[in-house]
C-alpha positions in Angstrom: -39.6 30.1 -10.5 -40.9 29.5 -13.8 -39.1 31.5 -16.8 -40.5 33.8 -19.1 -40.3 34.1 -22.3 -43.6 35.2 -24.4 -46.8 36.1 -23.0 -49.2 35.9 -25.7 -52.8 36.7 -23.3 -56.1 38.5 -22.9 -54.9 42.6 -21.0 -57.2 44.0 -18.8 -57.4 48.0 -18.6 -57.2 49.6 -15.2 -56.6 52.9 -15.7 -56.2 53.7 -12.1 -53.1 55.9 -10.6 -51.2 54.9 -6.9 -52.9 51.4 -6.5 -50.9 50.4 -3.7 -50.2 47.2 -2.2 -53.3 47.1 0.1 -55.5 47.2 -2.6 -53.7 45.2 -5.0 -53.9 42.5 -1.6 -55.6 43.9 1.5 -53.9 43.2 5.1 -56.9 40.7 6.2 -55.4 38.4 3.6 -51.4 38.5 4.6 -52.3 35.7 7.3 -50.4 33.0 5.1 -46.9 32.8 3.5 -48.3 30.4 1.2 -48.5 32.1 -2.4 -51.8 29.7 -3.7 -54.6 31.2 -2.9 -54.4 34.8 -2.9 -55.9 35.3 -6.1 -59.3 35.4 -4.7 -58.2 38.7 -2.7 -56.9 40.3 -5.3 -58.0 43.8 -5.4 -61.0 42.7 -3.4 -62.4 46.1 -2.5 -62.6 46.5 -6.0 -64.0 43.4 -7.2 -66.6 43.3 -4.3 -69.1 45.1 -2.4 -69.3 45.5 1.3 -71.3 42.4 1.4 -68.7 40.5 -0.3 -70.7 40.3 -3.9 -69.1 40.7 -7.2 -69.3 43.9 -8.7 -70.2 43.4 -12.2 -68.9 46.0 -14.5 -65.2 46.0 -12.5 -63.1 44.5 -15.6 -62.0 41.9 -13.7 -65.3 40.1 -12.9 -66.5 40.9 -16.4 -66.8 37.4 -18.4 -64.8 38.7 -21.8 -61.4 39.3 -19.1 -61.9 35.7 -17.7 -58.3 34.1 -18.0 -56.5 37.6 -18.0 -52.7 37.4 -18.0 -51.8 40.8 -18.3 -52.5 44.5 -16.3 -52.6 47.8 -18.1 -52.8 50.1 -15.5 -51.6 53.8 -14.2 -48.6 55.5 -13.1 -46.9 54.6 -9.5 -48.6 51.0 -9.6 -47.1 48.8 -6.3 -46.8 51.5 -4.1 -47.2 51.7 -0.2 -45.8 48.5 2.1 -43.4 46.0 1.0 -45.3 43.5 1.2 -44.3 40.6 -1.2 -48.1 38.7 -1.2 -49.0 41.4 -3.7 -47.2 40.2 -6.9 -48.1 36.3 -5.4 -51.7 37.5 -5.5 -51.6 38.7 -9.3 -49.9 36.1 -10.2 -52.1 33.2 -8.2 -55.5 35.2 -9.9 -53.1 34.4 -13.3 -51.5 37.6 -14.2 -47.8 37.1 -15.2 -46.9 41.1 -16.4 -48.1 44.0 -15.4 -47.9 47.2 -17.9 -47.8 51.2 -16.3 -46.1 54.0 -16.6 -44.3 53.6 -13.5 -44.2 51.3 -10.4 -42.9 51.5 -6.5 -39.3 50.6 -6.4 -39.8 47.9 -3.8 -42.9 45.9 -5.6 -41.2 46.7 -9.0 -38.4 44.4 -7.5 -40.0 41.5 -6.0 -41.9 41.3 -9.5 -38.8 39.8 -11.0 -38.5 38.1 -7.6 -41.4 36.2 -8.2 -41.9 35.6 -12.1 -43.8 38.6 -12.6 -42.8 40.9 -15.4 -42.9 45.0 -14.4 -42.9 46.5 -18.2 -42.5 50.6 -18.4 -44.3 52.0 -21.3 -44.2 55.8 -22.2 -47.7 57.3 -21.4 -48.9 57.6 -24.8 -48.2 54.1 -25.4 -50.0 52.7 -22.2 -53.2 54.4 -23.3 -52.6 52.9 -26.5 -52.8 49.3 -25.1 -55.8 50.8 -22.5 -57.9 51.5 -25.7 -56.9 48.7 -27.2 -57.8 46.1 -24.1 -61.5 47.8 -24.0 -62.2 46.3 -27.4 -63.8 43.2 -28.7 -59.9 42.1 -29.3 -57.6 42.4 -26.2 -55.2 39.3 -26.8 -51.8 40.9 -26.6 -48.1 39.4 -26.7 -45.2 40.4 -24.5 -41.5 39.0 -25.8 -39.0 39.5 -23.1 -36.3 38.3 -25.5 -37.5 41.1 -28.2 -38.4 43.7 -25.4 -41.5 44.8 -27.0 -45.5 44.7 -26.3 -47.3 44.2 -29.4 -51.1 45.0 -29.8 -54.3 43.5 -30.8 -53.9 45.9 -33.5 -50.1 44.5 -34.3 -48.7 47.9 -33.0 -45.3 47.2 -30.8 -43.7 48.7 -28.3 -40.3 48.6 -27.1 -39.3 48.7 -23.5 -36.3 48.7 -21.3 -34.8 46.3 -18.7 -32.1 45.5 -16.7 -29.9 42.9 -18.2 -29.2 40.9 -15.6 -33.0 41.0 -14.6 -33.5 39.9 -17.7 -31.4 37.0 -18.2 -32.7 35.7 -14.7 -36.4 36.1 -15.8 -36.0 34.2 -18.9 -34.2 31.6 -17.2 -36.3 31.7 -14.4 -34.2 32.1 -12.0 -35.0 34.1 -8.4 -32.6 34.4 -5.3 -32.3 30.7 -4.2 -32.0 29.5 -8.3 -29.1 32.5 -8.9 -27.4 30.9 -6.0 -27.6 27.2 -7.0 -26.3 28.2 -10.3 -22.9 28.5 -8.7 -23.3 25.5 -6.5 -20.0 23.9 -7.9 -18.1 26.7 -7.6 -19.3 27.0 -3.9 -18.6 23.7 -3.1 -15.3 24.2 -4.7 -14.6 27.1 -2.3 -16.1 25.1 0.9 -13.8 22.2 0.3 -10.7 24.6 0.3 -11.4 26.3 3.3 -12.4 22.9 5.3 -8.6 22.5 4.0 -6.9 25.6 4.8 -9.0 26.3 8.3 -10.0 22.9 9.7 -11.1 24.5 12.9 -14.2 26.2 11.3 -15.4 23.1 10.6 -15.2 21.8 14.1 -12.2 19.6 13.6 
């Protein structure tokens, strides 16, 4: 998983409440478990019409939010199924942090899963950025290390996280790399028990 540090990208205002996971990735694209790719059904009923055309003034497909890397969006953002293609389709389509009031406990967890950074802002300060990102200027920077999401305007905020989330984000470390950060001590602890309890190992 790759670690993050500083985002410093272009933030794209969707000030939408309850987008859940089947719009963030609708269920006709869950037919792979491979994460490249999914980007092109990001929020598809969105971006396109029933005849599979662009929509032109949805902030996504506009030409100034080309290259977005971050979301400013509503409160309860992730919510509905579990599924874990919907933070691999934001960050496939190149978002790597998503900014709302509030998200759905289970996608606000397989964010930091997957390299994808959940920030909680106050809702005063998420409008702030909303504004902001419908300007000419909607380059914004987001320091994990600092905590805070500073402006086009240079205004920060600070946010909250976990420490242990934290550390493992700007490591980038998920599950598998937590694990394998102990490898020598499990080894360590495998060789002792092949000692003390042969029979487990089908001696």
């Amino acid at each position: 998983m790759e670690a993050f540090i500083r985002l410093d990208a272009k933030a794209a205002p969707l000030p939408l409440a309850n987008i859940d996971t089947d719009q963030i990735i609708p269920k006709q694209f869950l037919k792979t478990v491979e994460r490249e790719g999914l980007g092109k059904g990001l929020l598809f009923d969105y971006r396109f019409d029933e005849q599979g055309v662009e929509k032109p003034d949805f902030v996504l497909n506009r030409p100034e939010y080309k290259g977005v890397g971050i979301l400013v969006t509503g409160e309860n953002f992730g919510c509905g199924s579990s599924r874990e293609h919907a933070p691999w389709a934001l960050m496939d389509f190149g978002i790597r942090c998503v900014i709302a009031t509030s998200f759905a406990d289970i996608f606000y967890n397989n964010c930091f899963q997957n390299g994808l950074l959940p920030v909680v802002l106050k809702a005063d300060e998420v409008q702030a950025l909303a504004d902001e990102a419908k300007g000419g200027n909607h380059v914004m920077a987001v320091d994990l290390e600092s905590q805070t999401v500073t402006s086009p305007s240079g205004k920060a905020f600070r946010f909250e996280i976990d420490a242990q989330r934290k550390e493992k984000m700007l490591k980038g470390l998920d599950a598998i790399g937590e694990t394998l950060e102990r490898e020598k001590s499990i080894d360590v602890y495998e060789m002792k028990r092949a000692l003390a309890q042969p029979w487990l190992e089908g001696a």
